[in-house]
Structure formats: C-alpha cells, structure tokens
C-alpha angles and dihedrals in degrees: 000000000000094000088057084046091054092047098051087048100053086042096052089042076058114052076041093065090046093047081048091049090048097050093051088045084050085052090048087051100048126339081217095086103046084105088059097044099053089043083055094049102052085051081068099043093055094042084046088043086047096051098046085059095047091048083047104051088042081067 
C-alpha cells in the first residue's frame, strides 16, 4: 500500500510540473490566456485533490 502511495504521489508531482510547463508555454504564447490557463490548472489541482482523497480514504 505505501509503495502504491509513493508512486501516486510522484506521478501526480509530475503531471503538476508539466501543467505547470504547459501554462508558461500558453503566457509565452499570449499573455491573454493567462486567465484560461490558471482556471485550467486549478481544474487539475482540485481533480488531483479529489482523487488523492479518494486513493486515501480506499486505504
């Protein structure tokens, strides 16, 4: 069970570095959708948020 944990929480530090990536690739492009891009993300945040509870409260 822990390893599993370790592992969910080095995959999602990862797709958060890459969200993180893609929304500073979005500003280069146009400063315009900056807005967009950190409604987006904390989409993700609060999915990723959602899941970790769910993965929690499965243990």
């Amino acid at each position: 069970m822990t390893k599993m944990n370790v592992t969910t929480e080095i995959m999602l530090l990862f797709i958060i570095i890459i969200l993180t990536l893609v929304a500073f690739m979005f500003k280069a492009i146009s400063l315009g959708d900056t807005l967009i891009v950190t409604m987006l993300f904390m989409g993700f945040s609060l999915l990723i948020q959602k899941i970790v509870d769910v993965k929690n409260s499965e243990d």
